[in-house]
N, C-alpha and C positions, 0 to 999 in steps of 0.2 A: 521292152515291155511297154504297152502302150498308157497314157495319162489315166484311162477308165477304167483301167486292172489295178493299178496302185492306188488311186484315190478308193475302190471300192477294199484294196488291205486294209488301208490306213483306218478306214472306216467300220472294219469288223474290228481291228485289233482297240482302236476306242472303246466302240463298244462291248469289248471284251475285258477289258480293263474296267472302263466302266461298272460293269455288271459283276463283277468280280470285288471291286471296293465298295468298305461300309464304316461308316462311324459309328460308333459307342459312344457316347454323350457320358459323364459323373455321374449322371442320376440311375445309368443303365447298366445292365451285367446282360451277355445272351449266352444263347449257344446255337452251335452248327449242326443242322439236320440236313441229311445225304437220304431224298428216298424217302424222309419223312420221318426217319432214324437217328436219332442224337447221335453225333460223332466227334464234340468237344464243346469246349464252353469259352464263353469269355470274358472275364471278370475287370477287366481294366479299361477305362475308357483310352479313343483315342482310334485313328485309321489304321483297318486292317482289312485282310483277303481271304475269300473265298473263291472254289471252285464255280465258275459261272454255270448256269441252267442246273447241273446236277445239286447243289446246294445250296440251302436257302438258311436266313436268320430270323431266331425266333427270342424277340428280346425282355424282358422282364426288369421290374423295379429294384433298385440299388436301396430305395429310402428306405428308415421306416414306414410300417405298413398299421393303419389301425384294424382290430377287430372289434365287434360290439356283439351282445348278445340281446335275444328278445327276451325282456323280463319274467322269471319264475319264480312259480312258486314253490316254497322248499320249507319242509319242518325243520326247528331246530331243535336237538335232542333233548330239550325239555317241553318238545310236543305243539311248539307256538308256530303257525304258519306265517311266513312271510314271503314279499317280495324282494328277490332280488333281481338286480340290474347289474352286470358285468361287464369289465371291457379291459384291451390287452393289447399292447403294443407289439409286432414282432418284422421279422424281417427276412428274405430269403438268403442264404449263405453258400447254397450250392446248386445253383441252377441246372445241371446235370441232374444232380438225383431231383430237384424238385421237377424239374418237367417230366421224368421216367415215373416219379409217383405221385403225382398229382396233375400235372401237366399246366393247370392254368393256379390263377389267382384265386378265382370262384372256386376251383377244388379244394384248394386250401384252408378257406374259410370253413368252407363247407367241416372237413377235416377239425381245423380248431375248435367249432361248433362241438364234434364228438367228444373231443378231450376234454378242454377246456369246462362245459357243461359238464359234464362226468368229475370232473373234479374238484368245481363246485358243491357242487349237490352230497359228495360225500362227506366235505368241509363244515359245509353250513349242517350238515346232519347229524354231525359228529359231534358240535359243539354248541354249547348255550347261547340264548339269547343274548343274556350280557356281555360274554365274550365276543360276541360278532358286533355291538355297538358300543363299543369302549376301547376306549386303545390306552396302550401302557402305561400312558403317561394322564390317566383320569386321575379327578383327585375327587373327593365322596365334596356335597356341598356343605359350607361351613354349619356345624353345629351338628355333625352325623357323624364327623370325624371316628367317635368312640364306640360308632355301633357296628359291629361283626354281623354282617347280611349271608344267612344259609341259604340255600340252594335245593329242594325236595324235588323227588321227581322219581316216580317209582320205583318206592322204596332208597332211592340210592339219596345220598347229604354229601351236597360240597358245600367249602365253607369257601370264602368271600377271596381267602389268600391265597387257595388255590386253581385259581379262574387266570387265563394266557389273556394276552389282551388282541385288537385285533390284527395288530401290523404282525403278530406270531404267526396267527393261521394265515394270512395272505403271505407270507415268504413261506410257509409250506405245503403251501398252494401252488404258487408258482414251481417251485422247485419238485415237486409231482407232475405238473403241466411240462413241466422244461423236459424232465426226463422222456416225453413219449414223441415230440415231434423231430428230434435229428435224423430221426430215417425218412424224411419230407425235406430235407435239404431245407431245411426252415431256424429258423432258431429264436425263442419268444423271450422276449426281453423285461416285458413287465404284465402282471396279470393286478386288478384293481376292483374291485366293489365300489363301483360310482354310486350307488344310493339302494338305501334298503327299504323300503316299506312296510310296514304291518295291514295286516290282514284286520277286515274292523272290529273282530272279537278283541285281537289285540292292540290293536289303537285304544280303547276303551280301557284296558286295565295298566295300562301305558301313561294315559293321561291320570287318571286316578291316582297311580302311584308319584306321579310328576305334581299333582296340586296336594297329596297329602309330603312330601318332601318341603313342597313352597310352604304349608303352611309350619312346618315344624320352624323350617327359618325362620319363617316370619313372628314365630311366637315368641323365636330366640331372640329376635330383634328386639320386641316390643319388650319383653322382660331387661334385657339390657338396657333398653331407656328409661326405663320406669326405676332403674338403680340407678340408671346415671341422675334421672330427675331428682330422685329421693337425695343425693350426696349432693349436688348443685344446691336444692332447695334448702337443707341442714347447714350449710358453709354459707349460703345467703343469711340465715339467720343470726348463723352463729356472728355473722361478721353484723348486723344490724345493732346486734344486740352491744357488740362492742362501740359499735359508733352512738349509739343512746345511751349507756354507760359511761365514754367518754367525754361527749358534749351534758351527760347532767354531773360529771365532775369537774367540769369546765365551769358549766353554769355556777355550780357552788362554789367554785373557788371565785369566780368571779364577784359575785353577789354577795361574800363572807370580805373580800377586798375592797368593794364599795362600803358593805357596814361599816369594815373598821376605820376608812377614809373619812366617813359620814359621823359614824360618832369624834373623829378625831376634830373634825373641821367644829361639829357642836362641841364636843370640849375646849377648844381654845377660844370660842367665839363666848360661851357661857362665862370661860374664867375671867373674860375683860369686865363683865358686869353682874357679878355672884346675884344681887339684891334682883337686878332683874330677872336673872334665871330662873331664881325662885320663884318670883309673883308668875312668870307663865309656866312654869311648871304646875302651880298652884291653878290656877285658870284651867291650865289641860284638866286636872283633878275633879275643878268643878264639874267639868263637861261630860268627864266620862261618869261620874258619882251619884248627878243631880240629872234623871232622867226627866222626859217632856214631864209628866205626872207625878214625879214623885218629891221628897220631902224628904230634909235632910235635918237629923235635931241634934245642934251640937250647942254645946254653951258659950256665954261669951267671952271666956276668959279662954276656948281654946286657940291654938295659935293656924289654927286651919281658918278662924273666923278672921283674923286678926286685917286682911288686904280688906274685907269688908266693912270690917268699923272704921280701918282709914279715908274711904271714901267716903263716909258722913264727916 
């Protein structure tokens, strides 16, 4: 066999090898079309073989896949239109059936689009406003604790205890959602209400209700300080009044401990000289008796006059 015949084997059977291997990569799942006809799949990353020229790979995402929806608008069955904004994580599971019933990516969506919106709209339709912005674990704000909130709405009355909150109707959301896609070789993992908006009819009785709540607080607040002020300002007093009570019983005992120091010290000091104590006792007497103007008429034999005849 001549060198040009072998090198030209050696050279298809490369190529034929070649064209024959293909890698799946972790992120990838495919499957094998014969003819343009699905004829296996391949779920596992890693090199493998196909039929050269008659079969070709058609490969699809292994990851999570996100969906988003355009924003609608949806009553909720107490009649209040709002927006919602949707979105939902999912992922392909069987590339077989998903390329035989959707074939691409873009179908799919397209596809979640029907479900997924359909099963919104019946949710948010089904269930009150409150319920669709409050989740389980709300607690009313302080000082409303005790008020029971009804619910009107043609002709029909819920009361406040019998409202689901909203991670209820999103888990059976989803779980309505999950039920319709595994014949798309799909399988949706999480569905979410990223943000709701009101409609400006209802923003306005929205906010209304939100500044009449703020001010019920707030009057609870104010009343609260105005008790706490009133018991501070009472216990200020009361305790004033003890400390001025205190210091003028201080005061007087102090001032009752100096008299009786004061007359004791003039007692002992009076007893050393009796005659003296007398004549300035007698002298105070004058002073206080015998005013600038006035006249004093005693006779001379009394003993009031007596320090005055001594002095002549």
């Amino acid at each position: 066999m001549k060198a040009p015949v072998i090198v030209g084997l050696v050279l298809l059977i490369l190529i034929g090898v070649g064209s024959s291997a293909y890698v799946v990569n972790e992120a990838e799942q495919a499957i094998i079309t014969q003819f343009g006809k699905p004829v296996g799949d391949v779920k596992y990353a890693g090199l493998h073989f196909k039929i050269p020229v008659i079969q070709d790979v058609r490969r699809f995402e292994r990851r999570i896949m996100k969906w988003d929806s355009a924003p609608n608008q949806i009553p909720t069955k107490d009649k209040r239109f709002i927006w919602v904004d949707t979105t939902a994580r999912w992922r392909i599971v069987d590339p077989l059936l998903f390329y035989r019933s959707v074939a691409t990516e873009r179908g799919a969506q397209g596809r979640l689009d029907d479900i997924i919106d359909s099963v919104v709209r019946d949710a948010v339709s089904g269930r009150l406003l409150a319920e669709l912005v409050r989740g389980s674990d709300y607690e009313k704000p302080r000082g409303l604790e005790d008020e029971e909130e009804v619910f009107e709405f043609e002709g029909e009355v819920v009361e406040e205890s019998e409202l689901i909150g909203r991670e209820e109707i999103l888990d059976d959301l989803l779980e309505k959602a999950r039920a319709s896609v595994p014949e798309y070789g799909i399988e949706l993992l999480d569905v979410q209400i990223k943000r709701i908006n009101y409609v400006e009819q209802v923003l306005e009785r929205v906010y209304e209700r939100m500044v009449n709540e703020r001010n019920q607080v707030a009057a609870e607040y104010r009343s609260e300080g105005e008790g706490e002020k009133a018991e501070i300002l009472g216990k200020m007093e009361r305790e004033l009044k003890e400390i001025r009570s205190g210091a003028y019983r201080t005061a007087l005992e102090i001032r009752g401990k100096a008299d009786a120091e004061a007359a004791s010290i003039y007692a002992g000091t009076y007893n050393e000289d009796k005659d003296f104590y007398s004549f300035l006792r007698t002298l105070e007497s004058y002073k206080k008796v015998i005013g600038e103007n006035g006249r004093l008429v005693i006779g001379t034999d009394s003993d009031y006059y007596r320090y005055l005849k001594e002095i002549n």
